[in-house]
N, C-alpha and C positions, 0 to 999 in steps of 0.2 A: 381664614376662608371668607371670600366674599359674596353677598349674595345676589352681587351683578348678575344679569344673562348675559352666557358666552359671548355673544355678537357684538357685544357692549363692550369687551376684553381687547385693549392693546395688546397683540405681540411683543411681546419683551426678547426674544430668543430671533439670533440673525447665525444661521449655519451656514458653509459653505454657499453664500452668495445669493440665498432667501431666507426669510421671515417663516418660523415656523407656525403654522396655524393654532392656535390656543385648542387645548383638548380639555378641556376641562373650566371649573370656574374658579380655582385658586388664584389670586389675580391682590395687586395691590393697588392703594388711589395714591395717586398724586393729586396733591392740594397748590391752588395759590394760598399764598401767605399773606397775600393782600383781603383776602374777604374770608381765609379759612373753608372756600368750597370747592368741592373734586374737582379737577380739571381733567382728565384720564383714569383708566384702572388699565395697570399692567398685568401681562400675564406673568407668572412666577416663572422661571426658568427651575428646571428639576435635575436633580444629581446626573439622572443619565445625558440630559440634554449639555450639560455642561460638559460630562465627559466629549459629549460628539463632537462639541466648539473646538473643546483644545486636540481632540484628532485631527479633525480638518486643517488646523492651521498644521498641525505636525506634518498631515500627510503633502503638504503643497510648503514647507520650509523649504526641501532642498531645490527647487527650482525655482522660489521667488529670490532665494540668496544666491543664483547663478545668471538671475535674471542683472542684464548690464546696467550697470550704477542710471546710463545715461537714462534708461529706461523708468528706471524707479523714479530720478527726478525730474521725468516729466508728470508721472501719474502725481505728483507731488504739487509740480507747479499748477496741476490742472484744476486737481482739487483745494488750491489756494484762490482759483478765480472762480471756483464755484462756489464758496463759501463766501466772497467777497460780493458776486453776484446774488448772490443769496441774505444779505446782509440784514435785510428789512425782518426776514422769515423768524432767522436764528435772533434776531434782540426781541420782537414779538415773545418771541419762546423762551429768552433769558428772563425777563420783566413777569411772564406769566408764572411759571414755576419754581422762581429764585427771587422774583419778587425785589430785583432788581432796579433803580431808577431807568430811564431811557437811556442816557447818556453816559449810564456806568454801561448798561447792556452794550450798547452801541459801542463804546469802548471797546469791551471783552470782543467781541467781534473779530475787529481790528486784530486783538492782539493776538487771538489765537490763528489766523488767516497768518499773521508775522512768523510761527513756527513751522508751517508750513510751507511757507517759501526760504525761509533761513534753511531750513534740511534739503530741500530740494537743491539747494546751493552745495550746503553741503557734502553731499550721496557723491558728489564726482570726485571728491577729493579727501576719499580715504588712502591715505597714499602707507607704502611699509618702507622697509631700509633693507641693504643688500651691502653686502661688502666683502673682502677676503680676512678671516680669521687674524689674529694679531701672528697666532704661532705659523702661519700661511699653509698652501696644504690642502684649503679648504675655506669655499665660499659660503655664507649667512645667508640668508634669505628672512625676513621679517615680515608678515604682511597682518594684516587685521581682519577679522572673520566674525560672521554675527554668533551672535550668542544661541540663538534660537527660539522655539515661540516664547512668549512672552504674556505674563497674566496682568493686565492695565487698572488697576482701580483706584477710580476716581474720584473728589467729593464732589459737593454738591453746592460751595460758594463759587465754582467757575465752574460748569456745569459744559463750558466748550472748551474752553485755554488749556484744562488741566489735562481735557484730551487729547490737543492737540500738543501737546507741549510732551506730553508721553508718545503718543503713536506718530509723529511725524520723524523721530531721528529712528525709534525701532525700525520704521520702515523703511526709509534712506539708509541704515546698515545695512537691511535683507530680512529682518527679524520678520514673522508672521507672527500675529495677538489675538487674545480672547481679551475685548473688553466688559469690565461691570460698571457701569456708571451709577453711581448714588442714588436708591430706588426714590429719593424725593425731589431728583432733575433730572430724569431718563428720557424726557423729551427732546428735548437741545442734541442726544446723540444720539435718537434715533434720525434726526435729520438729517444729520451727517454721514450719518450708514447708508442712508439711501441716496448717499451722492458718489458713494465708491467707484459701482461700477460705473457711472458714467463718465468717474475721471478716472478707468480703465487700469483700476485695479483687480488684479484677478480673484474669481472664486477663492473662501479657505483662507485667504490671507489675513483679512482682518474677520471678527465673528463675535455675537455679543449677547450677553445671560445678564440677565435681570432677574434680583430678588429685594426683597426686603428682612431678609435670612441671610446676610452672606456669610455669616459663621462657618456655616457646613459644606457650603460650595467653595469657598475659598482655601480650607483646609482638603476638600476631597482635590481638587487641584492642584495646591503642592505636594500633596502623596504621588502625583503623576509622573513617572521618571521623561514623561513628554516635555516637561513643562521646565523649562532652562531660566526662567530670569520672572519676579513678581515687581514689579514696580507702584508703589501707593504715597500716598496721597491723603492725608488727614490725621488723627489723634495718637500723642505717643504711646499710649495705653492700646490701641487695636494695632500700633507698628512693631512695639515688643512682641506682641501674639506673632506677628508674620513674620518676625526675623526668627522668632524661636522653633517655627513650623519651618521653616526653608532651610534651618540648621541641619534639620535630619538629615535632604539630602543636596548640601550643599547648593543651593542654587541661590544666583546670583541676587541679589537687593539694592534697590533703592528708597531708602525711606525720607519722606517731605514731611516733617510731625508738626508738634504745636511750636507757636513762636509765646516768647516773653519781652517784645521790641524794647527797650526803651528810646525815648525822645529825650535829647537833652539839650535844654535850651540853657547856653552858659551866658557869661553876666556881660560879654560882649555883643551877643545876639542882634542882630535885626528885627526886632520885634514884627513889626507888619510881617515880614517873610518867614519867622519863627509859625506863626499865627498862618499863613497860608497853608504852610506844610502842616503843620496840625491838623487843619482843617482835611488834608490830602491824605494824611498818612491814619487820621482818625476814625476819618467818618465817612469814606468813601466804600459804598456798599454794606453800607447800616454797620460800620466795622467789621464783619465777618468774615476776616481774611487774617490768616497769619502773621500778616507782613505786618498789622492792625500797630500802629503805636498804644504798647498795652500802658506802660510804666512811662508819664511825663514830669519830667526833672530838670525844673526850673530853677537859676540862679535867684535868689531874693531881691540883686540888685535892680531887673528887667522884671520882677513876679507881677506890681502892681499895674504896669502896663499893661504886659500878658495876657495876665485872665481878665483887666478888662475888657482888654478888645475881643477876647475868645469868650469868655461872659455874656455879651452884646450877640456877637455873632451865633449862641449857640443857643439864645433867647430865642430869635429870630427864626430857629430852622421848624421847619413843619415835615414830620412820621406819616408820610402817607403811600397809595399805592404808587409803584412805579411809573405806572402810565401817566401820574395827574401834574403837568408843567408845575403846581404848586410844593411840593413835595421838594424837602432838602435831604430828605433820611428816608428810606423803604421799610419794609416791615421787616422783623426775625424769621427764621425761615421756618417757624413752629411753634406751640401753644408750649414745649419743654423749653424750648429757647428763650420763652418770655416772661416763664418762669423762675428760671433759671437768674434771667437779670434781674429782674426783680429783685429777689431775693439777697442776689451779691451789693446792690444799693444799699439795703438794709441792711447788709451786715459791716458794708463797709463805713456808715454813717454811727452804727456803732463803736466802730473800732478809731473813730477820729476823724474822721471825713467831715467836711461842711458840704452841703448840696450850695452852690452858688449859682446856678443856672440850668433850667427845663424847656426845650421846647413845646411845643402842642406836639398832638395826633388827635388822624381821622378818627371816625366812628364810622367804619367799614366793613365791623369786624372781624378784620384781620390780628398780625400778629406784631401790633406797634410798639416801641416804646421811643417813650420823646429824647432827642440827643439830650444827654448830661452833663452837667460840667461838675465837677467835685476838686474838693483843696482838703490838703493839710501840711502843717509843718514841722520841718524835720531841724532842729538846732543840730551842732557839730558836737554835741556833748550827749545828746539824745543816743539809748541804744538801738543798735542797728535792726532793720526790718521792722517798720512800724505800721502798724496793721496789716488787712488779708492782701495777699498781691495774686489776684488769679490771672489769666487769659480770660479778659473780658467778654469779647466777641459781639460784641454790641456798640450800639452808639454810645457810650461812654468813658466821659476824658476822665481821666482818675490824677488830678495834677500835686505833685510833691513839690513845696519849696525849700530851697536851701540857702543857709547862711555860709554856708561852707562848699567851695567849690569841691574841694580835694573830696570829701563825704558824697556830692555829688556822683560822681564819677565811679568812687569806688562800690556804690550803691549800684548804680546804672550797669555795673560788671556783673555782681553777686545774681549770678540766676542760674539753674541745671538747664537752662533753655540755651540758644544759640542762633537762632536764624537771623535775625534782620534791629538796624540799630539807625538811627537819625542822629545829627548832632547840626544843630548851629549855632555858627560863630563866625566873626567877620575876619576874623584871624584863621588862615588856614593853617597855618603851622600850629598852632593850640588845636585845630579841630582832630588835626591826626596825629596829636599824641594823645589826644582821647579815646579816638578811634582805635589806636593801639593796644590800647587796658581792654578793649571791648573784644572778651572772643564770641564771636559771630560769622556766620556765612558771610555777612553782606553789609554794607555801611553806607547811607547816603548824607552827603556836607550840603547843608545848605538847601534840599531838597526834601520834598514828601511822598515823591515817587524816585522808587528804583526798579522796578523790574522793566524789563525789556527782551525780547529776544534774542537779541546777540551778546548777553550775559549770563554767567554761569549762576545758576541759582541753587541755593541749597544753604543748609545750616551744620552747626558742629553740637556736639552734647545731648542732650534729651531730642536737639531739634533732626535727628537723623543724619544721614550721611549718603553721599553721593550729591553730583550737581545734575542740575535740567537748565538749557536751554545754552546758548551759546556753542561754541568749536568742543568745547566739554561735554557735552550735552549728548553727543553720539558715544563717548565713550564707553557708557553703560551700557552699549547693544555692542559691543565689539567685544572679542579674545583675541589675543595675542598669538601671534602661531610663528613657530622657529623653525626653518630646515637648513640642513647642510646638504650640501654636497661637496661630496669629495674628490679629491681629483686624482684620475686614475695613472695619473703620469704627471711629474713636474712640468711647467710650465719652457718651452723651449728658451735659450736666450737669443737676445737679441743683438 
């Protein structure tokens, strides 16, 4: 409970097509992470109001999913130019409440405006199959049909992508959604909420609850026989909770969990280009992204290069707010988060680690910590898994050298995790027999970025299952649906 006055109280709760008025002062703050002070207090969204979200969309399903494809992907393309006209608004609001650099903000922008327009493309071209049975007799009919409303939850390190990368193909299927965005970046989608109707989507269809409790809403929700499909978005530990809760009555899942990246820089490497993508796939958005190169595994014979240039470079970076052009790293998105790494430095430095290189940080008090560079080495005789290997989620490179490529590699495998993997080498054919030992979603050669919107994104093992984003990407709002017809008389000849 907060002891804000009501008037002071964000609406958190969007019902059929308005912002409910806060009745009370149960309410949560959102903080910048850059100076640690409230920027908003949400109002909590409550058991019954949550039920009325996932009504509303229930009750306007059947005519947003009859509503004609061409129609869906205009409201699609329209709200892909309002957010793009809006661009300035939504990186202000990434950078405030995510605590985001500009330029990473301004980014996410971009990329989530891309899923937007990629579904709108899409929506026209769910196409089915038809044909006359083998044993003849009798026509097929195949065609694909939304699933129906749909429970959206979000985190809170893409605070816009991650919604639009869920609600742009539910809604090009036909699908209507209750979103929850991450009650420590629900600003960024209320922005977005308030631009629905103006790119003329209707009441009910899309609707949004906000808490900082979502244990109890997101469980009273999958009890809803309304509620056809949950799709989330953050830790495998709260994605086993929702697949275990959606078991009871079957409804559909998609789970995005934790990644265990690794980076593997082999003994033929491009070192400068190794060292970019490190930089790309490390430390972009203070690392707090899945995709994060958690585990970097370096050949011995390129290592002394490597970490010098990555050394140098990681000396140089400065932990500050998003807004400030000096800034090479943004804050953690929380005082638990910076704790958090703390703590895993030190234990990692116990367990074998050398600290080789610290940035600075501001005095803003915010929730900084300086990029890190860390080494140890691993011989080919050494036993296996040496020291803690967590998900970082921080500015820090946690670098493994090896004398042995083959130990490498098979190292770089050994993980319950599954999402996202780097490898470079100037040898393509070596990279994807590497790539091959790696089971993962997703594998980029020679690169520090892989996602994109017309790519199917997702991981295997601990990391969840199902894909987002690309022609794949709609398949998780769609059922399969079979009809015959029979024929009531053979076909005449000819």
């Amino acid at each position: 409970m907060d002891s804000t006055p009501p008037q002071q109280i964000r609406p958190g709760t969007f019902i059929d097509g308005s912002w409910r008025t806060p009745t009370g002062s149960d309410c949560f703050a959102v903080h910048d992470p850059a100076t640690g002070k409230d920027l908003a207090h949400v109002a909590e969204s409550t058991l019954d109001e949550a039920d009325a979200a996932l009504a509303a969309a229930a009750a306007v399903q059947t005519s947003w999913a009859m509503t004609p494809s061409r129609t869906r992907a205009e409201v699609l393309h329209r709200l892909d130019a309002l957010v793009r006209e809006r661009a300035a608004e939504f990186t202000a609001l990434i950078v405030a409440e995510a605590g985001k650099r500009v330029a990473d903000a301004r980014a996410e922008v971009s990329y989530a405006a891309d899923f937007l327009r990629w579904y709108a493309e899409e929506a026209v071209r769910l196409h089915g199959r038809f044909g006359d049975l083998p044993e003849g007799g009798a026509t097929m009919y195949v065609s694909r049909r939304p699933v129906g409303p749909c429970l959206v939850l979000t985190p809170w390190n893409f605070p816009l992508a991650m919604i639009t990368r869920k609600l742009a193909p539910a809604l090009a299927a036909g699908c209507t959604a209750v979103v929850k965005p991450s009650e420590a970046t629900p600003l960024t989608c209320f922005l977005l909420t308030d631009l629905l109707a103006e790119a003329g989507l209707p009441p009910g269809v899309v609707n949004v609850v906000s808490t900082a409790r979502p244990a109890p809403l997101s469980e009273r929700l999958l009890a809803d026989p309304a509620l056809r499909k949950v799709t989330f978005t953050g830790s495998t530990a709260v994605g086993r909770t929702l697949t275990r809760q959606a078991a009871d009555r079957m409804i559909r899942t998609s789970m995005e969990l934790g990644g265990d990246a690794p980076f593997l820089v082999l003994g033929d490497a491009e070192v400068e280009a190794a060292v970019t993508g490190v930089l790309h796939a490390k430390f972009r958005g203070s690392g707090q992204a899945c995709t994060a190169a958690n585990r970097i595994l370096v050949a011995s014979s390129v290592a002394e290069e490597f970490l010098g240039e990555l050394g140098a470079r990681v000396a140089a970076m400065h932990s500050g707010p998003g807004d400030d052009p000096r800034s090479s790293v943004g804050p953690l998105i929380d005082d638990r988060a910076l704790t958090r790494t703390r703590q895993r430095v030190a234990a990692a430095i116990d367990s074998g680690f050398t600290l080789l290189a610290q940035g600075d940080t501001a005095d803003t008090g915010g929730f900084f910590h300086p990029a890190t560079l860390l080494r140890r080495d691993v011989r080919a005789a050494d036993p296996a898994r040496v020291g803690p290997d967590v998900e970082w989620f921080a500015p820090v490179a946690a670098v493994t050298v090896y004398d042995d490529e083959e130990r490498l590699i098979t190292d770089a495998a050994d993980s319950e995790s599954g999402l996202a993997s780097y490898i470079f080498s100037r040898d393509l054919d070596r990279a994807r027999r590497a790539a091959n030992r790696l089971e993962v979603g997703m594998t980029a050669i020679n690169s520090g970025l892989l996602s994109n919107a017309a790519v199917p994104f997702g991981g295997v093992k601990l990391s969840g299952h199902g894909r987002e984003g690309g022609s794949e990407g709609i398949d998780a709002y769609l059922e399969t649906h079979y009809l015959l017809e029979k024929m009531t008389q053979p076909p005449s000849p000819r």
